[in-house]
C-alpha positions as CSV (number, residue, x, y, z in Angstrom):
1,X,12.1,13.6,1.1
2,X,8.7,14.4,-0.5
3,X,5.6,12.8,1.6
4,X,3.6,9.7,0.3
5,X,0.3,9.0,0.5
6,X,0.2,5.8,2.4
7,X,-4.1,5.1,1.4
8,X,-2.6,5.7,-2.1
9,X,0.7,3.7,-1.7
10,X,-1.5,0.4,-0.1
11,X,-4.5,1.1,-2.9
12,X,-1.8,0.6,-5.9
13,X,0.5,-2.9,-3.9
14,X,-3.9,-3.8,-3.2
15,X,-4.1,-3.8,-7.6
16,X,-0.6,-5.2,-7.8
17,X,-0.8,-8.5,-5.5
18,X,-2.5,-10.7,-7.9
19,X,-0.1,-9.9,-10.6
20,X,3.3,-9.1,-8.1
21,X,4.9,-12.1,-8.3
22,X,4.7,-12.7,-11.9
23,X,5.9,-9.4,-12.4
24,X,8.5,-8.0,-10.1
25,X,11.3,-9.9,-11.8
26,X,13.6,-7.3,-10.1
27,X,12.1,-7.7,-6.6
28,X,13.3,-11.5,-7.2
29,X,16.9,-10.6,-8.0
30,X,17.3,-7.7,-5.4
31,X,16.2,-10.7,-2.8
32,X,18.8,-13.1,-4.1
33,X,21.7,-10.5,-4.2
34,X,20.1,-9.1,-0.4
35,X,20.6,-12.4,0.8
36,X,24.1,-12.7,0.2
37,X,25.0,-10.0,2.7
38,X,22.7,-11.5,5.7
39,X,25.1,-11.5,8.6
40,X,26.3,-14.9,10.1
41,X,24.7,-14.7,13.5
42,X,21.9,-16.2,15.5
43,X,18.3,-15.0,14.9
44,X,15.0,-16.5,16.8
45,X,13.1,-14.2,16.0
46,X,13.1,-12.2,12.8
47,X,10.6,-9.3,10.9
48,X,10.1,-9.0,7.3
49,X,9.8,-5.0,6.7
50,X,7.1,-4.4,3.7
51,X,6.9,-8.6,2.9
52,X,4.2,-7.6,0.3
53,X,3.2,-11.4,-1.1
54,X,5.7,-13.0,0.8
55,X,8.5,-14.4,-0.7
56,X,11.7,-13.2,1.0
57,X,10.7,-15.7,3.5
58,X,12.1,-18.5,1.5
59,X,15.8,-16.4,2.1
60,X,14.9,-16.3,5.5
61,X,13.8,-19.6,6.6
62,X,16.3,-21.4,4.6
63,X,19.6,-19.2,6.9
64,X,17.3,-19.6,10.1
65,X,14.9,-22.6,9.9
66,X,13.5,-22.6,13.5
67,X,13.0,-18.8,13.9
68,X,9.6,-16.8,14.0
69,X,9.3,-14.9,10.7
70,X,6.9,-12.3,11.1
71,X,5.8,-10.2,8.3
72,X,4.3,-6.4,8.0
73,X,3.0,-4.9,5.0
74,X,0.4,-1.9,4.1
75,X,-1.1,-4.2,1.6
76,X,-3.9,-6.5,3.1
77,X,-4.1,-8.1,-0.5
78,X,-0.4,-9.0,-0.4
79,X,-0.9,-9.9,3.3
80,X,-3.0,-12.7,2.1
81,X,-0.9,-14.1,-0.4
82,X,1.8,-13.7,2.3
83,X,-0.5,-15.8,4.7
84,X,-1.1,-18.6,2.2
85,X,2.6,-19.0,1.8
86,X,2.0,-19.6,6.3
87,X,4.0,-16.3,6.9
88,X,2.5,-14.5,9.9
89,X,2.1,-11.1,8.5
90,X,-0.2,-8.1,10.2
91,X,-0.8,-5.1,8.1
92,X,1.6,-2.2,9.3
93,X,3.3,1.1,8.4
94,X,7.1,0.6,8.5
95,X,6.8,4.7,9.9
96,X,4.6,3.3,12.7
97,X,5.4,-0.6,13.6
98,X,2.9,-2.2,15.5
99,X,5.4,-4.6,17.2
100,X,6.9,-4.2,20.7
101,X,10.3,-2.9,21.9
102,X,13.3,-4.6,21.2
103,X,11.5,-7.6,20.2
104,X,13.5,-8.9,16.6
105,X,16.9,-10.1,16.5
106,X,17.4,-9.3,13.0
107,X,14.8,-6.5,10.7
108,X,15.1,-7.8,7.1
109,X,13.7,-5.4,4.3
110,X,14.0,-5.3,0.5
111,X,12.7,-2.4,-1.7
112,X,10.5,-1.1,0.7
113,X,12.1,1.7,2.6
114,X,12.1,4.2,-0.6
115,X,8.3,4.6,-0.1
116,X,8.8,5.9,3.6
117,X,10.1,8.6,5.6
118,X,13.3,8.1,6.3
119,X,14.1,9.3,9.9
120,X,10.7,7.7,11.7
121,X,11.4,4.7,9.5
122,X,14.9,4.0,10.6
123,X,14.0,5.1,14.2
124,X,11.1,2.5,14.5
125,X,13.2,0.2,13.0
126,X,15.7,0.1,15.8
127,X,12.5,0.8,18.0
128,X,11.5,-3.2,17.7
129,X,15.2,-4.7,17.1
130,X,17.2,-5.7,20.3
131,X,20.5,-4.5,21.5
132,X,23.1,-6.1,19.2
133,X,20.2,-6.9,16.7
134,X,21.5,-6.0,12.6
135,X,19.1,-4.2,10.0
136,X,19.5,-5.6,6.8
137,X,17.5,-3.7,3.7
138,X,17.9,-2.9,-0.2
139,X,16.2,0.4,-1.5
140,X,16.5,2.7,-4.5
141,X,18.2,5.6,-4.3
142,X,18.4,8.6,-6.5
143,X,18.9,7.9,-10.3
144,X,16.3,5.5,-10.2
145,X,14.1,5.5,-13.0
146,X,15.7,8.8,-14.7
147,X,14.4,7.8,-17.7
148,X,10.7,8.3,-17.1
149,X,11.8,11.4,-15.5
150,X,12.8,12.3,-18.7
151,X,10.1,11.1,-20.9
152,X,7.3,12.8,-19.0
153,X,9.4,16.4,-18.6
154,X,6.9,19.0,-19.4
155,X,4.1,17.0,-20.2
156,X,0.8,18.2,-18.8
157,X,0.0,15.1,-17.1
158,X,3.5,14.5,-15.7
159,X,4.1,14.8,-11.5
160,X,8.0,14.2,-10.9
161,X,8.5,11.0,-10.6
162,X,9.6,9.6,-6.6
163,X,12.5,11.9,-5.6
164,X,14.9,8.8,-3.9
165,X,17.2,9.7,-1.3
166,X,21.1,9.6,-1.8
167,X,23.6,7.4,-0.4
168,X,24.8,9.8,1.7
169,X,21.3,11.3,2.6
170,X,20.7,7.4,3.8
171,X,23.5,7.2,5.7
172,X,23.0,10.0,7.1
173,X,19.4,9.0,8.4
174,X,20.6,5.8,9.7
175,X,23.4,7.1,12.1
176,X,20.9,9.8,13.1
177,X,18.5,7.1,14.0
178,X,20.9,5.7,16.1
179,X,22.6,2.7,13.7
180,X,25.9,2.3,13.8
181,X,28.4,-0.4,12.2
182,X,26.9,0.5,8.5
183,X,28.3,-1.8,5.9
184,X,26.8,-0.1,2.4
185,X,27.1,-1.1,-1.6
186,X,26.1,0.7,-4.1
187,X,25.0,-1.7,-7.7
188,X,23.0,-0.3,-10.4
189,X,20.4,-2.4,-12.5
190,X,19.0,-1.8,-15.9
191,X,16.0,-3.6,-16.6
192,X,15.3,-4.4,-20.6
193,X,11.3,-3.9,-21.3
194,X,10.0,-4.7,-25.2
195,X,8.3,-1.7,-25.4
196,X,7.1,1.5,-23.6
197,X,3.5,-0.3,-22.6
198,X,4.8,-3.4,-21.1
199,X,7.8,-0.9,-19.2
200,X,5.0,1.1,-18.1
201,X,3.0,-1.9,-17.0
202,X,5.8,-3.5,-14.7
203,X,6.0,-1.1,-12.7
204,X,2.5,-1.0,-12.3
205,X,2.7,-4.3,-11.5
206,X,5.7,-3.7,-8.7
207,X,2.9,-1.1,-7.3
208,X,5.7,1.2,-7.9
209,X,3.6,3.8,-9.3
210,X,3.0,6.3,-6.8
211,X,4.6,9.6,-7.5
212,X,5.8,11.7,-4.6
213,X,3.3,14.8,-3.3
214,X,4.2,17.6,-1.4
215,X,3.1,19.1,1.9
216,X,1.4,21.6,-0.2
217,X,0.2,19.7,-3.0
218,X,-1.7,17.0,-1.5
219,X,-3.7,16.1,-4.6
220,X,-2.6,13.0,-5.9
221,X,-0.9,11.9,-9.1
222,X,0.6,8.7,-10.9
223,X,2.7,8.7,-13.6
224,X,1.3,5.7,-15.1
225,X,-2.0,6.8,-16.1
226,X,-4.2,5.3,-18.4
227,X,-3.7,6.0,-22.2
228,X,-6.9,7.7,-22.3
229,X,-6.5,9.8,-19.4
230,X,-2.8,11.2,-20.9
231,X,-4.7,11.7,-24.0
232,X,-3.3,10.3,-27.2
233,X,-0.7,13.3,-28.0
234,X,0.7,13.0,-24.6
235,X,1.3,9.3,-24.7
236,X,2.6,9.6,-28.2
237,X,5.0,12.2,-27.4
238,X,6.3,10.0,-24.0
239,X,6.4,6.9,-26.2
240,X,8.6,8.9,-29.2
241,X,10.6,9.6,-26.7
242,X,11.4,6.7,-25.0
243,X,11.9,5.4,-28.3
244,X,14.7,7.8,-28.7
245,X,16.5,5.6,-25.7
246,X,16.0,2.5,-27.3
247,X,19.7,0.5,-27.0
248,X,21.0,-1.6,-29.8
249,X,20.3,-4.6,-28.8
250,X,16.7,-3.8,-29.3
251,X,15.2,-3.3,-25.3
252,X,14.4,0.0,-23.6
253,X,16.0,0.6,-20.6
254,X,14.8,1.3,-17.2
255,X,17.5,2.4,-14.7
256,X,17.6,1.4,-10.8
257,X,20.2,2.5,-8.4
258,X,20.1,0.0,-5.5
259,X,21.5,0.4,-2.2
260,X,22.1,-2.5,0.2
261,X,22.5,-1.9,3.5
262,X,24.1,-4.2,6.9
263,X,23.2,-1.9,10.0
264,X,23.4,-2.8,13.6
265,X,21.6,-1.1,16.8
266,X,24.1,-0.8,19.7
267,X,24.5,-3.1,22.1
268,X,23.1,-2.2,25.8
């Protein structure tokens, strides 16, 4: 998987947390449907992987009302929405966890893992849970957002949009991180936007809108760019062609391929 630039990544969730909740309509839904497939078991003491403004919690604390909820995110501005809602959340790499061994019964995560490294995600991951402790996580896996893929093909402006990891390239990360038990399904989402500004603009909003660089290339790039910056031919031509995928019903589409995942660390 191509490398992100973490600065970059925490800058754009920093621009995003006053407007996240509002916005991340599909954040809301992935936590609902995430929820359904937390494992019956007991938990005292729990992590929230990538929290952002804090509102998985409510998923959390309602299954496990006396356990410690701790939350990490890159995003000091979503950290202190996540404080206000009295989640105790540190600012924290989910590729570097600054939590102690074996210390979590249960790692909870929801659209965060796309944005990291797989392998030294997963391994810190089962770094800070304890023997017998479950990983539970939703991510977006390849196919997502194909259609600004599309769109943006050959235009000046244009880095490739993220390049997600497969199912089987997730899997595949997971047992070599030492998970085993894996319980995965596979669900795609199609969210319905107006028009191409206000598609663009949610996932602005999401701070989903850090493009992938490689080792290489370490300039960096966004595929949401201002109007002005595309310059008014190359927005036009993106917009005509996103116009081109408009469905019946009226909405443009914007494709997700979610993965939700039930992962245990071996017992001692």
């Amino acid at each position: 998987m191509a490398e992100i630039d973490k600065c970059k990544l925490g800058a754009a969730f920093d621009r995003a947390a006053g407007m996240y909740d509002a916005l991340a309509d599909l954040q809301q839904r992935v936590c609902a449907r995430l929820a359904l497939a937390l494992p019956a078991m007991p938990a005292a003491r729990i992590l929230d992987g990538g929290c952002g403004t804090g509102n998985s919690a409510e998923f959390l604390s309602g299954r496990w009302p006396d356990a410690m909820i701790a939350g990490c995110d890159l995003s000091l501005r979503m950290l202190e929405q996540a404080r206000a809602r009295r989640l105790l959340a540190v600012q924290g790499d989910l590729e570097q966890l600054p939590f102690r061994d074996a210390g979590f019964d249960l790692v909870w995560s929801s659209l965060a893992l796309q944005w990291c490294q797989p392998r030294p995600a997963y391994a810190e991951l089962l770094r800070v849970l304890k023997p017998g402790g479950k990983l539970v996580f939703s991510t977006l896996t390849s196919g997502s957002l194909r259609e600004l893929e599309t769109v943006f093909r050959g235009i000046a402006v244009h880095r490739r949009v993220l390049p997600f990891a497969s199912v089987a390239d997730v899997e595949a990360s997971l047992h070599a991180a030492g998970f085993t038990a894996l319980r995965m399904r596979s669900e795609p989402y199609i969210a319905r936007h107006a028009d191409f500004a206000s598609l663009l603009a949610s996932i602005r909003g999401i701070g989903a809108n850090q493009s992938s660089r490689s080792r290489s290339d370490r300039s960096p790039s966004d595929i949401n760019q201002r109007r002005g910056l595309m310059g008014r031919q190359a927005w036009q031509t993106a917009q005509g062609r996103y116009e081109a995928l408009r469905h019946a019903d009226g909405w443009l589409p914007l494709s997700y391929a979610l993965l939700f995942v039930c992962a245990e660390k071996p017992a001692a």
